[in-house]
C-alpha positions as CSV (number, residue, x, y, z in Angstrom):
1,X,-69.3,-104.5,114.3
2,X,-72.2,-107.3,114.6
3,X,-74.7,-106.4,112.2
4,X,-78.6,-107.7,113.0
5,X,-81.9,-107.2,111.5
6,X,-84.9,-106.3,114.1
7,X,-87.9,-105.5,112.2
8,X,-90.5,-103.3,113.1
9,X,-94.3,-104.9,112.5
10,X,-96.1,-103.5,109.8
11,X,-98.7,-102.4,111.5
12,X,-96.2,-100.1,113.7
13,X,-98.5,-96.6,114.7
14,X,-98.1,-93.6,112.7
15,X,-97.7,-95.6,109.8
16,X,-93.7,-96.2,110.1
17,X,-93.4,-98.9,108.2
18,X,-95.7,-98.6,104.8
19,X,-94.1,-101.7,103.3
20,X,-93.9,-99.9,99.6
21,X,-91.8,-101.9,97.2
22,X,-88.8,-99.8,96.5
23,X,-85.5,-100.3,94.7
24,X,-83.4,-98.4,96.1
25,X,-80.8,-95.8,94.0
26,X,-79.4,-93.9,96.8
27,X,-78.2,-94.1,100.2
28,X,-79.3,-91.2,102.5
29,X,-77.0,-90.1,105.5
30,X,-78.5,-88.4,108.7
31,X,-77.5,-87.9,112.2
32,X,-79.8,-89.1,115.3
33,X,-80.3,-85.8,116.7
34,X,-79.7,-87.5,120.3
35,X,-76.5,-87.2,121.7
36,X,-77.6,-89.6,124.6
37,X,-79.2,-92.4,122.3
38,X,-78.0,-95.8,121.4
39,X,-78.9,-98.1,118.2
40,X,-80.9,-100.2,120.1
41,X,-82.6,-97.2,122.1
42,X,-83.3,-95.9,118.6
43,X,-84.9,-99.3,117.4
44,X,-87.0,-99.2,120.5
45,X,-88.2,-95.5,119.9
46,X,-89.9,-96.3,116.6
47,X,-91.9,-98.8,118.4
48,X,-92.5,-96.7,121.7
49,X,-95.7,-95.7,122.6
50,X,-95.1,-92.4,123.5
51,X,-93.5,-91.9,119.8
52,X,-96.2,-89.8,117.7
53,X,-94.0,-89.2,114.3
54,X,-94.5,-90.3,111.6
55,X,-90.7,-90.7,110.6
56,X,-88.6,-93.6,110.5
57,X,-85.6,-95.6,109.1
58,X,-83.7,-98.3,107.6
59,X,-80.6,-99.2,109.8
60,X,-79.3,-97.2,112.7
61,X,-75.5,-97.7,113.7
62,X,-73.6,-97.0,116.5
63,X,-70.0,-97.9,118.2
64,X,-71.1,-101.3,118.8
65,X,-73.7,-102.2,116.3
66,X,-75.8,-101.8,113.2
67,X,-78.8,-102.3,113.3
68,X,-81.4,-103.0,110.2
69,X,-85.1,-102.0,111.6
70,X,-86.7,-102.0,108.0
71,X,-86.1,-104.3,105.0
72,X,-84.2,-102.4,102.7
73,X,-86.8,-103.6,99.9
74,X,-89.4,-101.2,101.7
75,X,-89.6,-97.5,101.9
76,X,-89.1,-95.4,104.9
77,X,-90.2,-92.4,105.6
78,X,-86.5,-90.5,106.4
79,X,-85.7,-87.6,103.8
80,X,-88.5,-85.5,104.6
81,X,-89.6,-84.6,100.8
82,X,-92.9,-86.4,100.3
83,X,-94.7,-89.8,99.2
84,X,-93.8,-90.0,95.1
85,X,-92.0,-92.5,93.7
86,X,-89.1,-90.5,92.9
87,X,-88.3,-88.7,96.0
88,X,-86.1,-89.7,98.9
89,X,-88.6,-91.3,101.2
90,X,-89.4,-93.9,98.2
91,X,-86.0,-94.6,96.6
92,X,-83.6,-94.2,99.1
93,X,-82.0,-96.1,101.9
94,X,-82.4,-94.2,105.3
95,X,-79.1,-94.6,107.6
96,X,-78.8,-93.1,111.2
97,X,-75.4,-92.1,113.0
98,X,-75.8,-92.1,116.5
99,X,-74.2,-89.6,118.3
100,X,-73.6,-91.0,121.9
101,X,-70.4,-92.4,123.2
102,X,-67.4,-93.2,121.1
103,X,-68.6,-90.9,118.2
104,X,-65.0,-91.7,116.1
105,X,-65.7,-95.4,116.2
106,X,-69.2,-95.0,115.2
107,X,-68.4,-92.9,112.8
108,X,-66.0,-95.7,111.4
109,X,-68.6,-98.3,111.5
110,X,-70.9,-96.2,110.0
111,X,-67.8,-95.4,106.7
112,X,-67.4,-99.7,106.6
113,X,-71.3,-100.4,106.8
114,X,-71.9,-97.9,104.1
115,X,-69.0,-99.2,102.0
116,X,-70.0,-102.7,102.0
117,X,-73.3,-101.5,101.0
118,X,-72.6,-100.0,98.1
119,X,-69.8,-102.5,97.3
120,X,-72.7,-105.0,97.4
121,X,-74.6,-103.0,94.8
122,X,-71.6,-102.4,92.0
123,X,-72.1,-98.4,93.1
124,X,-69.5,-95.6,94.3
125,X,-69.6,-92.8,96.8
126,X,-71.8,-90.7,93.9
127,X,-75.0,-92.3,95.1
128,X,-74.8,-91.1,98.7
129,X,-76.6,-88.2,99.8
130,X,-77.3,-86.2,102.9
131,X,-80.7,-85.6,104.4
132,X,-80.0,-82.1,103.2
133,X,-80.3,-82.9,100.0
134,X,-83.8,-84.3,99.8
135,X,-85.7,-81.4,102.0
136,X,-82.9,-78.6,102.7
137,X,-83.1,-79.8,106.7
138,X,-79.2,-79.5,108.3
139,X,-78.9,-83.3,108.8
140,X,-76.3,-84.9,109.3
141,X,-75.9,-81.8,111.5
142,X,-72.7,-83.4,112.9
143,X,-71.0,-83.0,109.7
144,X,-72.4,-79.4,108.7
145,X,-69.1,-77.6,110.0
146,X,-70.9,-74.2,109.8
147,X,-72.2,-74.1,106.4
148,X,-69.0,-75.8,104.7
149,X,-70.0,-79.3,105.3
150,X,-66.7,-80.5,106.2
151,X,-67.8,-83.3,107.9
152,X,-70.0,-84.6,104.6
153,X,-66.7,-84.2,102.6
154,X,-64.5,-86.5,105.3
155,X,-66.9,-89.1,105.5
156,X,-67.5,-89.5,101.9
157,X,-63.7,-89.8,101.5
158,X,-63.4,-92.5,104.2
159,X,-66.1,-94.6,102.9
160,X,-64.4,-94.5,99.3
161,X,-61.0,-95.3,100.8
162,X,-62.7,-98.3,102.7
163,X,-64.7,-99.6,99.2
164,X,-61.1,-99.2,97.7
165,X,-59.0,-100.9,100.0
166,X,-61.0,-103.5,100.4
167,X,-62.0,-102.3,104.2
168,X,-65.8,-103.2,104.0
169,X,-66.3,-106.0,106.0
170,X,-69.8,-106.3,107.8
171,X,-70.4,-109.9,109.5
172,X,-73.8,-110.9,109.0
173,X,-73.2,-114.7,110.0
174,X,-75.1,-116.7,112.5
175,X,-75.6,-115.3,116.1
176,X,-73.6,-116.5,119.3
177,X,-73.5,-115.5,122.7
178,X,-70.2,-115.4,124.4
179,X,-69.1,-116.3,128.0
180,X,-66.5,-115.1,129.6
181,X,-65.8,-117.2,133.2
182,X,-69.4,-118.5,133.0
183,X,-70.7,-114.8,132.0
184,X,-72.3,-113.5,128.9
185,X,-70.5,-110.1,127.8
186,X,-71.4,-109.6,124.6
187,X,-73.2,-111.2,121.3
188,X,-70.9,-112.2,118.6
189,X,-71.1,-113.3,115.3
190,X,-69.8,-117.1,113.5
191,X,-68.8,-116.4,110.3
192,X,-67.1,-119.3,108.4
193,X,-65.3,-120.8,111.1
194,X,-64.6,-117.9,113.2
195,X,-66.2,-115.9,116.2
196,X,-66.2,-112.3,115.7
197,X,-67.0,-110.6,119.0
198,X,-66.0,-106.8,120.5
199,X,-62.7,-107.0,121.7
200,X,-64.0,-104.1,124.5
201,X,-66.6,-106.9,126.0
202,X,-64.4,-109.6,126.2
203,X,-61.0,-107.9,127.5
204,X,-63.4,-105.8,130.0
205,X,-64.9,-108.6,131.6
206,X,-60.9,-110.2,131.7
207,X,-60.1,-107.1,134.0
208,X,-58.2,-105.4,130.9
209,X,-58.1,-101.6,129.5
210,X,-59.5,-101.1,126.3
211,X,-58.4,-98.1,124.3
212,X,-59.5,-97.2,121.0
213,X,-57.0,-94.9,118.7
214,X,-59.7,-93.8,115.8
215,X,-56.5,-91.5,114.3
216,X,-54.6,-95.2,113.8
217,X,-57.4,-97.3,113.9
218,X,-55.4,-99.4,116.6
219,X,-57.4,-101.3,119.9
220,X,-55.1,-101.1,122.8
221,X,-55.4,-103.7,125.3
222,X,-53.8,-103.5,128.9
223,X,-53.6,-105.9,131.6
């Protein structure tokens, strides 16, 4: 998963990015809402014109790629409970789930994102909270499983499991571009010494199959 930071300005309309000083003490969980969107479609949105909310975020992630649209040193306004210094909006991290295409995987990269954060921090799976904690709103809806919150419980579990094992790793190295056969496919990451890159880009544009097991987490490649 590359990992990128695309800022929003300051001056963004509807007052999206505030730049308050916060420290975070929580990281808040929500689902897009958009079953058609991508991470990059949802960076663009919080700069669209059409866009009248006043509600945005900190990193959005998907099956390809997180995404950090805010600095995490600054408040965003996410949880839905208010401007004080104690509620959501001011001390937590906002992180969006997309919803579009291979929901397992970018349900995965969401669980390794989230454990490196909090490995990064010296904190446990205690400090993360839903959307419906802060304002009673049923997000991450994807994970409500009719009242019981199934979902909540199962992602909780895998990011522990990843901060456990050891499974956290995010690249946040320097920024290549890769060819394939005189083609760009995809943008990778050099991270002491090595290119990471999505194995999908790359064994696509080789005229391979790509198949993703999320039960093994296995990437089949035919030829």
């Amino acid at each position: 998963m590359i990992y990128r930071k695309d800022y929003i300005p300051s001056k963004t309309a509807c007052n999206r990015r505030p730049a308050l000083a916060m420290t975070a003490t929580t990281i808040t969980i929500h689902n897009t809402g958009n079953p058609s969107s991508t991470a990059a479609n949802e960076r663009s949105w919080l700069t669209n014109d059409t866009n009248n909310r006043q509600a945005s975020f900190h990193i959005v992630v998907d099956s390809k790629e997180a995404i950090e649209c805010i600095p995490l040193t600054e408040n965003a306004w996410h949880a839905g409970d208010g401007s004080k210094v104690g509620s959501g909006n001011r001390s937590s991290i906002g992180v969006e789930i997309c919803e579009s295409g291979d929901y397992a995987k970018t349900l995965d990269n969401a669980a390794t994102l989230v454990a490196s954060m909090l490995k990064e921090r010296g904190w446990g799976v205690d400090r993360l909270r839903r959307h419906f904690d802060w304002s009673g709103k049923i997000c991450p809806h994807l994970m409500y499983g009719s009242g019981k919150w199934t979902g909540w419980t199962a992602f909780k579990n895998m990011v522990d499991y990843k901060l456990k094992t050891g499974g956290v790793a995010v690249n946040k190295g320097v920024k290549v571009t890769v060819n394939v056969n005189g083609k760009k496919v995809a943008d990778g990451v050099l991270d002491n010494g090595t290119t990471y890159t999505p194995a999908r880009a790359v064994a696509e544009a080789l005229g391979a199959t790509v198949v993703y097991d999320a039960e093994t987490k296995t990437v089949n490649i035919t030829k």
